[in-house]
Backbone bond lengths (Angstrom), bond angles and torsions (degrees), N, CA, C in turn:
res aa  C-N    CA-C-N  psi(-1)  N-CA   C-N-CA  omega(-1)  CA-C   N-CA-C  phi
1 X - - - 1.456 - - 1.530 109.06 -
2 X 1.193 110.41 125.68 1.667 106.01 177.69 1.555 97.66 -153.07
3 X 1.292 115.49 135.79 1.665 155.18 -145.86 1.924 97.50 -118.38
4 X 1.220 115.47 116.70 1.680 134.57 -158.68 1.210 93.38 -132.72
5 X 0.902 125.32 96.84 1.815 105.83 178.98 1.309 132.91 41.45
6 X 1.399 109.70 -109.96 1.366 109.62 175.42 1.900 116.35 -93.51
7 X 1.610 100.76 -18.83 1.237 117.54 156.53 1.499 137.98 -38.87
8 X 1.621 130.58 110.46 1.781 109.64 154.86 1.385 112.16 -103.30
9 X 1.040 106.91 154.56 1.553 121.14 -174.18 1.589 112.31 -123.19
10 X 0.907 129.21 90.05 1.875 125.56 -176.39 1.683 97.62 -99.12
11 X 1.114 114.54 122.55 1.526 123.14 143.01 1.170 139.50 -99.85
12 X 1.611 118.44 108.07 1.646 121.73 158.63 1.103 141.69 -66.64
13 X 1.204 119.36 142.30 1.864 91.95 143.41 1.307 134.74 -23.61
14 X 1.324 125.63 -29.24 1.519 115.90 -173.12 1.202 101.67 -123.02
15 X 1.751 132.05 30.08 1.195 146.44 158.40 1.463 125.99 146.47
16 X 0.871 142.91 -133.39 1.655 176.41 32.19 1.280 133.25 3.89
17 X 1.065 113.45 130.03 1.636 123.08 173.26 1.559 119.00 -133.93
18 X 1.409 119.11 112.95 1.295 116.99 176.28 1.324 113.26 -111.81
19 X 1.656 129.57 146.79 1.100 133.03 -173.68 1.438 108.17 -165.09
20 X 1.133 103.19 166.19 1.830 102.79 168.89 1.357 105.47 -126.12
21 X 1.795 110.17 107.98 0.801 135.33 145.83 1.669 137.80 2.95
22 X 0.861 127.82 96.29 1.519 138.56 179.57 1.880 129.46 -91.89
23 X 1.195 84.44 -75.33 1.727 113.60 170.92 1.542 128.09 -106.06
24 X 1.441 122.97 124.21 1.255 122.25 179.80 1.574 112.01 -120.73
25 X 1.485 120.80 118.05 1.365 115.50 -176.76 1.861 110.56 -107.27
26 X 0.858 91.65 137.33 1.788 72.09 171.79 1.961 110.81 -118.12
27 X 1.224 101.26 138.55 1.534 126.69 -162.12 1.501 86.69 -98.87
28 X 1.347 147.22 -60.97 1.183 131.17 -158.23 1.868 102.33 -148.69
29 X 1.317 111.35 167.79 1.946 101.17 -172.93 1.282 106.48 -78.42
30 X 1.649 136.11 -11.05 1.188 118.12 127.33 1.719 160.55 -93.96
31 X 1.906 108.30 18.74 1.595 115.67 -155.17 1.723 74.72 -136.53
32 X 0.953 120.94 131.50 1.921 132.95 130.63 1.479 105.37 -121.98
33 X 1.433 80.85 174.67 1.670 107.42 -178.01 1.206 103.06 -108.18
34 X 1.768 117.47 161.05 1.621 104.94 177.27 1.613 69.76 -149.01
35 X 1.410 89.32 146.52 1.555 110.93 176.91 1.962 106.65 -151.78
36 X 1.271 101.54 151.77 1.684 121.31 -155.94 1.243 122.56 -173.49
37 X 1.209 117.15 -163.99 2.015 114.36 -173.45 1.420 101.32 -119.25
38 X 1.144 122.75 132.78 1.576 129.95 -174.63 1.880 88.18 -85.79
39 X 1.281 94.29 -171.80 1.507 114.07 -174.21 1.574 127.59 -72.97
40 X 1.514 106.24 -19.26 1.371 124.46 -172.72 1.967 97.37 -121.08
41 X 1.959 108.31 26.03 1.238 106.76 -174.53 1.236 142.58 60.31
42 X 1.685 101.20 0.13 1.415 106.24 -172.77 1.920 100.57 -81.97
43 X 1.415 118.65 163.38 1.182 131.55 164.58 1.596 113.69 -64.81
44 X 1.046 117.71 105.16 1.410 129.32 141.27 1.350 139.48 -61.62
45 X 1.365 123.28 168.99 1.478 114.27 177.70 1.451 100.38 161.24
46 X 1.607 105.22 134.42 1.511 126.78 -145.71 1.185 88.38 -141.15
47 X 1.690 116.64 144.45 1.882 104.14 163.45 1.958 95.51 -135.63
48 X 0.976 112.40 130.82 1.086 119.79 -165.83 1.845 113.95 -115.54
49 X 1.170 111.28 142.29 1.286 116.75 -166.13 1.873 110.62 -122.27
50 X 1.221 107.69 144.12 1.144 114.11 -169.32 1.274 122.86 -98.77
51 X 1.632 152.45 127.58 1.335 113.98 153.16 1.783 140.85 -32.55
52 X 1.801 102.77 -46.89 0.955 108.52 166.50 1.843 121.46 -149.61
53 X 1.204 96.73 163.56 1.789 95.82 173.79 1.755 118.86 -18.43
54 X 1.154 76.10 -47.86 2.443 84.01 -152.51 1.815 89.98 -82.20
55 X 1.542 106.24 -11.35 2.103 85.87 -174.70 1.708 87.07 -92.43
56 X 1.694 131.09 -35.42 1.136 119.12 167.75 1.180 142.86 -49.81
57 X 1.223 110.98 -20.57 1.706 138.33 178.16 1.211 94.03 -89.31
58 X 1.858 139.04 -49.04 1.183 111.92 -177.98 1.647 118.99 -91.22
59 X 1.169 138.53 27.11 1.300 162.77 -160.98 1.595 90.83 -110.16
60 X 1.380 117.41 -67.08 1.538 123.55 -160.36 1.750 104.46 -87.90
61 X 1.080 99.95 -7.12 1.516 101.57 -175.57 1.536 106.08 -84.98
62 X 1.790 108.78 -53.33 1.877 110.54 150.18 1.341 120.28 -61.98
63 X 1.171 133.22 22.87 1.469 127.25 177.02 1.581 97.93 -105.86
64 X 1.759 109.35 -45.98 1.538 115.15 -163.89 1.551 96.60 -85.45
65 X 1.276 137.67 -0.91 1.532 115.24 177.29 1.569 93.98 -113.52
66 X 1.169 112.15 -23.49 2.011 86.87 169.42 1.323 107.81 -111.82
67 X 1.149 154.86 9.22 1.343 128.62 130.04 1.067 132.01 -120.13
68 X 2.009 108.89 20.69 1.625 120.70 165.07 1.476 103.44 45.75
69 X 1.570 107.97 57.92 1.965 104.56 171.97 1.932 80.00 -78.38
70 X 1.858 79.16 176.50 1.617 92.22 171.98 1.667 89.00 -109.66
71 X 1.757 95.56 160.38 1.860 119.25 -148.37 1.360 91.07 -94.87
72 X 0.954 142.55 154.82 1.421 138.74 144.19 1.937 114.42 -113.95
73 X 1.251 92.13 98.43 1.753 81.24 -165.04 1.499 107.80 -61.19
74 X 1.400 102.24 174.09 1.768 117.62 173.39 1.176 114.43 -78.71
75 X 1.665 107.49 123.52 1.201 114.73 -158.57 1.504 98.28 -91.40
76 X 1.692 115.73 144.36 1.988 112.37 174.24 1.491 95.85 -49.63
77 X 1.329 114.83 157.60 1.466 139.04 129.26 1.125 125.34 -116.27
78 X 1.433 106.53 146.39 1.713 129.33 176.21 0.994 118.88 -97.63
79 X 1.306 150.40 141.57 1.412 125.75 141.17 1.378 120.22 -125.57
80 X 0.999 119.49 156.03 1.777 98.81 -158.07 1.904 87.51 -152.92
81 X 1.523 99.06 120.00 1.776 100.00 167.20 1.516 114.69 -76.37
82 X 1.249 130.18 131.14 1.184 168.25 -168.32 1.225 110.69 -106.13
83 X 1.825 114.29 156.59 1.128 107.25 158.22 2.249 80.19 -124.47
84 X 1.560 97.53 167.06 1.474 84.85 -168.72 1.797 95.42 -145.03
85 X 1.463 103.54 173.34 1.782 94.04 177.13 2.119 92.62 -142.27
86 X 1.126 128.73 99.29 1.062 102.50 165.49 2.101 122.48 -52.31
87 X 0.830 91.68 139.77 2.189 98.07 -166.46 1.521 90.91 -106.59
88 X 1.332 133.80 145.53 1.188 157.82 159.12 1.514 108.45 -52.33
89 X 1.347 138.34 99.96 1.513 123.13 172.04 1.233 121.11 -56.24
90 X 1.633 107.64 110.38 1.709 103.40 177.28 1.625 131.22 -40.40
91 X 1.340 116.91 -0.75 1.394 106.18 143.05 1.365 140.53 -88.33
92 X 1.424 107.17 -0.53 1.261 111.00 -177.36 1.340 100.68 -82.74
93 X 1.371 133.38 -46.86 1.855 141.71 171.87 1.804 112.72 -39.15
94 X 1.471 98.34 -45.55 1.350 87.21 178.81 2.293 105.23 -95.53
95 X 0.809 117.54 -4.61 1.318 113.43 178.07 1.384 120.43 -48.93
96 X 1.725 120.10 -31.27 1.331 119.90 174.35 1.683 118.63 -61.67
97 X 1.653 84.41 -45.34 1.525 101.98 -169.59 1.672 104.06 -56.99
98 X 1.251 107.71 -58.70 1.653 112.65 -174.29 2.046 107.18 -45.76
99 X 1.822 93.85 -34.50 2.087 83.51 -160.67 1.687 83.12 -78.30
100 X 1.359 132.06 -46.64 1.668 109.85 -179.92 1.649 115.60 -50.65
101 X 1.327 117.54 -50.11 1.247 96.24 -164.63 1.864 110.65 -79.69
102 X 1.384 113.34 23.82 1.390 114.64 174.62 1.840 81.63 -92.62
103 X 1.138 119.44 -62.34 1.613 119.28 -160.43 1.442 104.40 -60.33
104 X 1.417 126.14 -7.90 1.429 144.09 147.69 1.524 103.38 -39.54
105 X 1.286 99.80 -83.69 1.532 112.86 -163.94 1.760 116.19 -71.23
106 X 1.469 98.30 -17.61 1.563 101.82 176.57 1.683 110.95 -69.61
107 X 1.635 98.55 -58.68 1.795 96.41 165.40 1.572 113.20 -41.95
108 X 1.222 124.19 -60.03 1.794 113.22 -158.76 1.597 88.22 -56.70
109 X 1.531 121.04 -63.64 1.158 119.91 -174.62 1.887 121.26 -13.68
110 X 1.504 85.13 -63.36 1.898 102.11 -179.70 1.139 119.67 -46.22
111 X 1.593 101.20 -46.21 1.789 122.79 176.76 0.986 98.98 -25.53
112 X 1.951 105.18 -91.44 1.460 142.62 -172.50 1.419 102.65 -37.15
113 X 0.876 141.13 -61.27 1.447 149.81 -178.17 2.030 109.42 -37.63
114 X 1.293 93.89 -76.56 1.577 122.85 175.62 1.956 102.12 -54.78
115 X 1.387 116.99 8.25 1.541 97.36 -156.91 1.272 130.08 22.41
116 X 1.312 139.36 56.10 1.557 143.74 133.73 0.851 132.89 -84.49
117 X 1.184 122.91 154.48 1.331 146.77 -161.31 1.156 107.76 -84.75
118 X 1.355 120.93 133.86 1.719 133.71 170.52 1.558 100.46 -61.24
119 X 1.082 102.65 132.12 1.467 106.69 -176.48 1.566 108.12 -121.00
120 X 1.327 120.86 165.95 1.965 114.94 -164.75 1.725 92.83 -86.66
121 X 1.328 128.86 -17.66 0.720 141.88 142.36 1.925 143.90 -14.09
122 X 2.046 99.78 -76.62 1.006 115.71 156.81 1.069 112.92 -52.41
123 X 1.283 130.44 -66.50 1.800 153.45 149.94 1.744 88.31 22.69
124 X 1.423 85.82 -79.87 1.800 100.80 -163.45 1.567 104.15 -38.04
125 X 1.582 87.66 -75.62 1.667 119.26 177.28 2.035 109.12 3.85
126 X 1.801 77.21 -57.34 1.927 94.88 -161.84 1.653 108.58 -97.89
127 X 1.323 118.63 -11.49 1.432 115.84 146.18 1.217 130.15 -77.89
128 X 1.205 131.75 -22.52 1.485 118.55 147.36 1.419 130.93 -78.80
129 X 1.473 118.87 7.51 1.375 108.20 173.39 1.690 96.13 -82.41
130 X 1.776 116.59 -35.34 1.073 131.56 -165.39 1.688 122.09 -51.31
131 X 1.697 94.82 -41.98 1.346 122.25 176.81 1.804 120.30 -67.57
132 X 1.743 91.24 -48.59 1.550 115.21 162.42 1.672 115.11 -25.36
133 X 1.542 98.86 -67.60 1.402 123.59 176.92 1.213 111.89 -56.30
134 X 1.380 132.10 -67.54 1.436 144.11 -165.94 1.596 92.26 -38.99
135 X 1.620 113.10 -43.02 1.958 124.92 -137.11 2.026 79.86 -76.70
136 X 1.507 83.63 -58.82 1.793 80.43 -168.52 1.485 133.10 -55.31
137 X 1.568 103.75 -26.12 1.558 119.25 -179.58 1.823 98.21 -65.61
138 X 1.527 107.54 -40.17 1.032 126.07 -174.34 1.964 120.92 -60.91
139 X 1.326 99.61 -36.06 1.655 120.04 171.95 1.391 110.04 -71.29
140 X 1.514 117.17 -53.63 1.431 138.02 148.80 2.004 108.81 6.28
141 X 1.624 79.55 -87.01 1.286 116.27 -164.09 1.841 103.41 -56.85
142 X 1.428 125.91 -58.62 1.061 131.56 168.39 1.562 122.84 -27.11
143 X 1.760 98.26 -64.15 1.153 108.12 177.94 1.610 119.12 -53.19
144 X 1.100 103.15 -41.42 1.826 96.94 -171.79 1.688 104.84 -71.73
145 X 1.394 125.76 -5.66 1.389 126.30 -156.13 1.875 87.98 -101.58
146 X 1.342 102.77 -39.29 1.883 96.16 177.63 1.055 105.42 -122.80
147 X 1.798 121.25 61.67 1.118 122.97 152.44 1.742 90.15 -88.34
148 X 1.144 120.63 166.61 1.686 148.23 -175.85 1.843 115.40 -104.14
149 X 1.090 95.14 132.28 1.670 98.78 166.23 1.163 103.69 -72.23
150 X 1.816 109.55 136.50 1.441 108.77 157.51 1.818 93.27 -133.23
151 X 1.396 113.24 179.26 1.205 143.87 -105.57 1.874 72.09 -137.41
152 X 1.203 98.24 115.28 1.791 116.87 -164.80 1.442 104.45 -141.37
153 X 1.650 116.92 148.86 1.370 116.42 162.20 1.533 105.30 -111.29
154 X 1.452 115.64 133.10 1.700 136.69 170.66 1.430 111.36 -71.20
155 X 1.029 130.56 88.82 1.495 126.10 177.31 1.146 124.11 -84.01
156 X 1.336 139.92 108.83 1.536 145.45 -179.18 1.406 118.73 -102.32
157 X 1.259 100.18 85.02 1.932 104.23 -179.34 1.380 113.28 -118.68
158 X 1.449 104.22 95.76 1.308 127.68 165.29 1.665 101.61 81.05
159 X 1.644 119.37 -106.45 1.460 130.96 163.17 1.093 115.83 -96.93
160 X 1.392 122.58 43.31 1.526 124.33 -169.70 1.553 101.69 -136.39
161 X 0.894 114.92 136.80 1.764 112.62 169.02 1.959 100.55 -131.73
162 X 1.355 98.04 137.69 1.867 91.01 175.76 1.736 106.05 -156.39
163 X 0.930 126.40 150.54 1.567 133.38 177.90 0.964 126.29 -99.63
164 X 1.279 127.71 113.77 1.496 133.80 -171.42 1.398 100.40 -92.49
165 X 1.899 110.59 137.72 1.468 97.11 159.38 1.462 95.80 -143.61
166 X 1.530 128.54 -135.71 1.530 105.83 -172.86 1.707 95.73 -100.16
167 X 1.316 117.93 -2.10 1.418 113.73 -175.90 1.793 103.32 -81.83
168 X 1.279 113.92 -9.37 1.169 94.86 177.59 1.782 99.51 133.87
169 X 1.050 130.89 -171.76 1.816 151.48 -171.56 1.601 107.04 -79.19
170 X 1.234 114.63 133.39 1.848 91.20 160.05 1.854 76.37 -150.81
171 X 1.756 85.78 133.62 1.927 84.31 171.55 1.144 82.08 -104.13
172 X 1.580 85.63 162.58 1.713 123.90 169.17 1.015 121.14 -90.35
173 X 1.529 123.82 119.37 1.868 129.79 168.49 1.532 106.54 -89.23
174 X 1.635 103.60 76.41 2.242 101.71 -172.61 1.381 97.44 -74.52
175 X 1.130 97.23 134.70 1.533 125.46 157.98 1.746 107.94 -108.95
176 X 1.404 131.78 -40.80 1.011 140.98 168.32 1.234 135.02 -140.60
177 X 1.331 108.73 150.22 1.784 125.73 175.86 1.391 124.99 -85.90
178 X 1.117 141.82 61.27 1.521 133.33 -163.26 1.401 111.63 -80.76
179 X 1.363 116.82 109.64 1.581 123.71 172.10 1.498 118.80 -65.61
180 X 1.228 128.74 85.19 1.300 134.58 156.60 1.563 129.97 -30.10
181 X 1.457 106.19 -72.04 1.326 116.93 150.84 1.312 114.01 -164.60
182 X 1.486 147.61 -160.56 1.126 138.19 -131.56 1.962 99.96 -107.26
183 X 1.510 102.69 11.69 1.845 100.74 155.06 1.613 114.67 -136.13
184 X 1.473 106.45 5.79 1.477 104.46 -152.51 1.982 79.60 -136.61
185 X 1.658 98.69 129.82 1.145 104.71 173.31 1.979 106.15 -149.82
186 X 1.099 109.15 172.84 1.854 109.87 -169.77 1.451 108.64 -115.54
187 X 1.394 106.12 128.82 1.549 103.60 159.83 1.197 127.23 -92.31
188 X 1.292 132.70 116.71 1.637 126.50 -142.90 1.790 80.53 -136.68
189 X 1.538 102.52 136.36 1.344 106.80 -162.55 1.848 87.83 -165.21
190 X 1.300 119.30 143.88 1.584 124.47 175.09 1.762 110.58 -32.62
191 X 1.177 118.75 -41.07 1.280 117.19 -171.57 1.558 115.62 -115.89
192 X 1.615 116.10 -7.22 1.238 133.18 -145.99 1.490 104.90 -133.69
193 X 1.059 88.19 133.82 2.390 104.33 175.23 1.137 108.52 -153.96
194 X 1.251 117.00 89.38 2.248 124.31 -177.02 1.416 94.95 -116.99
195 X 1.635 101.75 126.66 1.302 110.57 165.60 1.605 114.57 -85.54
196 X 1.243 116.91 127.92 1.488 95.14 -177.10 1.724 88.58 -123.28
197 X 1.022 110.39 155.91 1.498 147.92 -178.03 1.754 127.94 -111.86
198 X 1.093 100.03 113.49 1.982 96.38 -169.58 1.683 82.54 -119.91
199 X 2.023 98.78 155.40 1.387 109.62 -174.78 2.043 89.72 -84.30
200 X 1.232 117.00 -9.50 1.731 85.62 177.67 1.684 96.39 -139.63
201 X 1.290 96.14 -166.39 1.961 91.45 175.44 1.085 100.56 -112.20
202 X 1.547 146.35 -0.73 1.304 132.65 163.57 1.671 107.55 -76.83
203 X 0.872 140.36 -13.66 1.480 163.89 -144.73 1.771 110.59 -118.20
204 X 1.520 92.92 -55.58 1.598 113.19 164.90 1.696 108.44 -58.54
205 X 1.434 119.20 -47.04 1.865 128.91 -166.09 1.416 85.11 -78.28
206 X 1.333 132.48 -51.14 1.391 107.72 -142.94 1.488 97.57 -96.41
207 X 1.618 140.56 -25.88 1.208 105.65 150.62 1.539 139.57 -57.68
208 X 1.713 121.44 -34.92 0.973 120.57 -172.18 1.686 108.95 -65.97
209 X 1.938 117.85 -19.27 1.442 112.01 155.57 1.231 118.96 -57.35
210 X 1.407 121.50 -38.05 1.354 109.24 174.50 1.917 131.04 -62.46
211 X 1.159 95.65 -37.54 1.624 111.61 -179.09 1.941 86.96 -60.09
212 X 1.285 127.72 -85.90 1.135 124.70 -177.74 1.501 138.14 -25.08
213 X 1.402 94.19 -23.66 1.575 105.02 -179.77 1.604 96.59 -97.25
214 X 1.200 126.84 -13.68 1.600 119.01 171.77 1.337 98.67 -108.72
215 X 1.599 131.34 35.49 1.385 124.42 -172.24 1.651 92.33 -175.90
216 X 1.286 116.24 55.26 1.540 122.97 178.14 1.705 100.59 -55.76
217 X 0.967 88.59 -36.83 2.194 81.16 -165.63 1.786 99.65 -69.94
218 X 0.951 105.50 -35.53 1.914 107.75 -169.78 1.196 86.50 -65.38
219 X 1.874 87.74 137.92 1.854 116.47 174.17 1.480 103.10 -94.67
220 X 1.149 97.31 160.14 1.916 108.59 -168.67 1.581 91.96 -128.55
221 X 1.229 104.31 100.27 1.649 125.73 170.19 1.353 128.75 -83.65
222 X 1.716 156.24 149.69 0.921 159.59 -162.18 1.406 111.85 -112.79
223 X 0.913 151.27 53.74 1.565 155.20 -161.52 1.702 95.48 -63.73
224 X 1.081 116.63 150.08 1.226 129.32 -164.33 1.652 113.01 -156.18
């Protein structure tokens, strides 16, 4: 790594990279990233690792007085084991029902259109799409009721909240807090409904303070 003015220069093994420096994030108190415009303007981006804290601190400290990037400090993380339930979004339960009873209204539509006659027939026809629907909204509904808790990590980084399970990350977009009862509360989000589960309620309050303080706008509701 070597610092040119407004220039950084990192050399690998698998080359060199020069750029001028823009943005500095830091990932850990010894690794950030530095990202900037290479020479032909394209975006760059380098992540660099330290032996230790104090040579990383003095790395970024010559980065911000000769090419004054802006800092992005290190944000806390939490992680907190969970027990969790992904929940079915109540629009997905009624979604069957709504596309049958459109193919409801599309047949009468055709009828009326075509001048024909309702027949005892059609009748049938459009009560079993009706029933169809009811069955699936109905399968829907089951399933989310004996889906199972499994055994999740809550990650709280900075303004970020996301759920680890073994399938992999899913962040949360909270819009709301739904209090279940005094260990079990909901993350209710446009696309998102996770039941999460704490073994006590002091344990249950003081993470769900945490989610809130990285989620000032989300309302904290009492479900009953």
């Amino acid at each position: 790594m070597y610092i040119d003015d407004d220039s950084l220069r990192v050399s690998t093994t698998e080359g060199t990279e020069e750029f001028r420096p823009r943005r500095l994030s830091w990932k850990s108190p010894n690794q950030f990233t530095v990202a900037g415009l290479g020479k032909r303007q394209t975006l760059n981006r380098v992540s660099l690792r330290f032996e230790t804290a104090e040579k990383a601190e003095l790395a970024a400290s010559a980065l911000k007085v000769a090419a004054k990037v802006l800092e992005e400090p290190l944000l806390p993380v939490e992680e907190v084991q969970v027990k969790i339930r992904f929940l079915v979004n109540p629009a997905m339960l009624i979604l069957p029902l709504v596309f049958f009873m459109f193919l409801f209204v599309r047949v009468l539509a055709v009828l009326a259109l075509n001048g024909t006659s309702f027949s005892p027939g059609d009748f049938w026809q459009l009560a079993i799409l009706m029933i169809i629907g009811l069955e699936a909204a109905f399968i829907l509904y089951l399933t989310q009721r004996r889906r199972k808790r499994v055994t999740a990590f809550l990650r709280i980084e900075g303004k970020f909240v996301s759920v680890k399970t073994k399938r992999g990350s899913d962040p949360v977009l909270l819009k709301t807090i739904e209090w279940r009862d005094a260990t079990t509360f909901v993350l209710r989000g446009p696309a998102t409904k996770i039941e999460v589960s704490l073994s006590t309620a002091s344990e249950a309050t003081r993470v769900a303070g945490k989610i809130t303080s990285a989620f000032p706008e989300a309302k904290e509701v009492q479900v009953r």
